[in-house]
N, C-alpha and C positions, 0 to 999 in steps of 0.2 A: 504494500500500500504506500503510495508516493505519501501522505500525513507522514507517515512513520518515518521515513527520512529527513523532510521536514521537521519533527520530533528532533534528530539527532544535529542536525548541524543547526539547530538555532541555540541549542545547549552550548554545543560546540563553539560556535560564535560567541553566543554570549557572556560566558564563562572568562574568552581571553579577551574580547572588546573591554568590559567595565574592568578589568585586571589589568589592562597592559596596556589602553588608549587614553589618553587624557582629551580628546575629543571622540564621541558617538558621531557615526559616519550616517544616518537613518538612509541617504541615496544609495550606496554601494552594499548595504545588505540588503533595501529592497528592491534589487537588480539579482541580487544571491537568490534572494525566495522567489524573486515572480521566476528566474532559471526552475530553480527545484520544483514548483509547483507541475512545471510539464517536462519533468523528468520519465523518463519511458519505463514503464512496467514490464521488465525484463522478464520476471518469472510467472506464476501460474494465475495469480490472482487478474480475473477479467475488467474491463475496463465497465465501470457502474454507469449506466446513466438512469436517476430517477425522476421518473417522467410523471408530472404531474397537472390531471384534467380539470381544469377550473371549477369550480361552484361542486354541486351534487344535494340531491335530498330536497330539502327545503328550501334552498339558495339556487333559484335555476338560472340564474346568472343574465347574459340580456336576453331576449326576445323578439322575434324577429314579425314583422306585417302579417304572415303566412302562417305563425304559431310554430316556429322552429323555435326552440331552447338551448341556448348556449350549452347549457350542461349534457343535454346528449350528444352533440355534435361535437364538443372538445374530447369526449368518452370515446364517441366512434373513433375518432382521428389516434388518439393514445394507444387503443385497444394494439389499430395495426402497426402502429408505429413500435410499441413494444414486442409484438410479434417478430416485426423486421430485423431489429436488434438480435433479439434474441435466437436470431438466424446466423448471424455476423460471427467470422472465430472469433476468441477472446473477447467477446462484449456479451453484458448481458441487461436487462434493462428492469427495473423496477416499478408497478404502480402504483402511487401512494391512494387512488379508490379504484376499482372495479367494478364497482355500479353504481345505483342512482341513490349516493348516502350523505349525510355532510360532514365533511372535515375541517378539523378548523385551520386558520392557516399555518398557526404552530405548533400542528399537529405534521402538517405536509414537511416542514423542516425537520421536525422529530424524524420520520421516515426516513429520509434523507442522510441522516445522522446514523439511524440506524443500521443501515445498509451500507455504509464509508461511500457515499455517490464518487463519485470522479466529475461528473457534471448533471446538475440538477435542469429539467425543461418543463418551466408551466405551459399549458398549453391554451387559451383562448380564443372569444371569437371576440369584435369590438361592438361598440354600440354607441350612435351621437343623435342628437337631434336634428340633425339637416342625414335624409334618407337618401344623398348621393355621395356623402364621405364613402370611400372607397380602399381597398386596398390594405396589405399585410403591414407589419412592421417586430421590431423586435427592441425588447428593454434590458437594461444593465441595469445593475441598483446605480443609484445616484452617490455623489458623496455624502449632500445633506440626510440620506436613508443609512449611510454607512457611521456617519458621524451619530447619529441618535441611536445605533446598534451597538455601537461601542461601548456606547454610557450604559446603554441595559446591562451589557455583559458584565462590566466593572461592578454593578450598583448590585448584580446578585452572586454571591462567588459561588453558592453552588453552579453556576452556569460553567465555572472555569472545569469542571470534570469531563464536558460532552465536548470540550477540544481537546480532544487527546494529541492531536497533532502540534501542540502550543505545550503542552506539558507542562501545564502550569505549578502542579504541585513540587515538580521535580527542579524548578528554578532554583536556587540558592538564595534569590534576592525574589520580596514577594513582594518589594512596593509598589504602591500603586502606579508607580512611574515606568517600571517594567513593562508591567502589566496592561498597562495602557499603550505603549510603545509595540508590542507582541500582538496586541490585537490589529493597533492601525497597520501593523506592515502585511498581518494576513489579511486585515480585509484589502488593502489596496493592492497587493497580488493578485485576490481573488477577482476584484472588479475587470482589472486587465486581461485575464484569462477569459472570464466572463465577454468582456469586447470584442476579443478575439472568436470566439465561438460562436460568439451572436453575429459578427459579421460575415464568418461562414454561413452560417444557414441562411441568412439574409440572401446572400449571393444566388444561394440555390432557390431559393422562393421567385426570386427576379427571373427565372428562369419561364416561371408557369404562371405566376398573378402579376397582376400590379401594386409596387409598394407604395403604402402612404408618405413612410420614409423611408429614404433612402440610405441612409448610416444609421446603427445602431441607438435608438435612444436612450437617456438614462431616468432611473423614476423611483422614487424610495418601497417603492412595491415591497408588502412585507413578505412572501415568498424567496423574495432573494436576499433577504439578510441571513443566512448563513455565513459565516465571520473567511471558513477556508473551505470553500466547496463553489466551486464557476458555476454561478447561475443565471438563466437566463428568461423573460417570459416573452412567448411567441402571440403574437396577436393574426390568425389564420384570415381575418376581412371584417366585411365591416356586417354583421348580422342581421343589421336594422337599413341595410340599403336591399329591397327587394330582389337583387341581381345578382349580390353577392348571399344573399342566404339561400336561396334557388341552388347557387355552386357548394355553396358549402350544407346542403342537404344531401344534396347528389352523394352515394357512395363511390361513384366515378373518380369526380372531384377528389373526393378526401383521398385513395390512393392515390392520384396524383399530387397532394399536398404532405402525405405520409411519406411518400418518395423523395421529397424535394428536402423535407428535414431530417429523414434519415442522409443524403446525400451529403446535407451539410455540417451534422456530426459526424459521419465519414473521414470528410475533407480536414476538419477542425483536430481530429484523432491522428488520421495520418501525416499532417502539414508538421504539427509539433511535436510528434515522434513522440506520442502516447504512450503508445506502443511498440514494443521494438523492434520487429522482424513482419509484421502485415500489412502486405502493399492493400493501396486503397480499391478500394470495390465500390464501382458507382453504377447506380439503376439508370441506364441511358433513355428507359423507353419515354424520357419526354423532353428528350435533348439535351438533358446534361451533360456538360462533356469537363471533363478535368484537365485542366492544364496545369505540368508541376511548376 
């Protein structure tokens, strides 16, 4: 598990930085950790990604002209996209629901945690009051989401046990200044990883839809505050535009939208050498084509 390395050289670091530096360098270790973070998984342990379907249950998320519901439509989409993974060597992919139940949102982190993700994907449909907005997009946590996540973590220290990869207990020095310091470099690792992956799949989406935007947004979305886990949430169109909830009813559609995000965890997997020795594998049947 790439945490567990992480685990070892921030000790590592740590240990001779406050011992042996009369200045803390915060750029050049976190250029070390965002390295480490997409360090390649050499041995047996499969590349996690937990996929998670908006809303469910009681929360049926938006709603479209026609009576589509966000929450079955992000379900169908996860369903195969988990499947597809779960096809893929060395990957394997996680549901945080499988039907129509409600989760709360840090509950879906919890999962995520539970499972060590390597990369977390919420999956949605969008919804606005003008019924011609159009088109996909994808979000990063924001810093002002990353900055109010940190304060959480600090303010409750049982929190500090479910990062195992931060090893907090096992620091030498427990001040709060460490401690605060350990969080901000995994979470601002994690956001850049996060960037990164969200603008692979982006790529691959541009492929089959039209995006609303075109680079990666960023949004304090509580799903993506995971402090060290690349998270990302997919916005599949827009629900409440009749034209696009028509496609994203279609089970057509959605394999062709399942394709284009598995394509883009693909690209995201094999571009940063995730993994160590599997070349990438891409579903061409709707034009995607890889250039290294």
């Amino acid at each position: 598990m790439q945490r567990i390395v992480v685990t070892l050289f921030l000790l590592f670091l740590f240990n001779r930085a406050f011992a042996a530096l009369p200045i803390f360098n915060h750029d050049v270790l976190l250029q070390s950790l965002d390295e480490m973070m997409t360090t390649k998984k050499r041995f047996s342990a499969p590349f996690t990604v937990v996929i998670d379907p908006g809303h469910g249950g009681k929360d049926s998320g938006a709603r479209g002209i026609n009576g589509a519901k966000e929450k079955d439509v992000v379900l169908a989409i996860a369903k195969q996209l988990a499947k597809k993974i779960n096809q893929t060597p060395r990957m394997r992919a996680i549901l945080t629901r499988k039907g129509d139940y409600f989760i709360s949102l840090r509950q879906r982190l919890r999962i995520a945690r539970q499972y060590h993700a390597d990369l977390f994907i919420a999956i949605h449909a969008d919804a606005y009051f003008d019924d011609q907005a159009v088109g996909a997009s994808v979000y990063a946590l924001s810093q002002r989401g990353a900055t109010s996540e940190a304060a959480r973590w600090l303010s409750q220290r049982e929190n500090y046990s479910e990062l195992g990869a931060l090893a907090f207990d096992s620091l030498p020095d427990q001040s709060a200044m460490l401690r605060s310091v350990l969080i901000d470099l995994a979470q601002t690792a994690s956001i850049q990883a996060s960037i990164r992956a969200g603008t692979h799949v982006l790529e691959a989406l541009d492929v089959i839809t039209v995006l609303h935007y075109k680079k990666v947004e960023q949004a304090p979305f509580v799903v993506l505050k995971s402090p060290d886990i690349p998270s990302i949430l997919v916005e599949t169109g827009f629900i409440s535009n009749p034209r696009e909830e028509k496609r994203l009813s279609n089970p057509v559609y959605q394999i062709k939208l399942t394709n284009a995000l598995w394509n883009g965890i693909n690209r995201y997997v094999w571009r940063h050498q995730l993994l160590s020795w599997r070349r990438p594998q891409y579903d061409q049947s709707d034009g995607f084509n890889f250039i290294s």
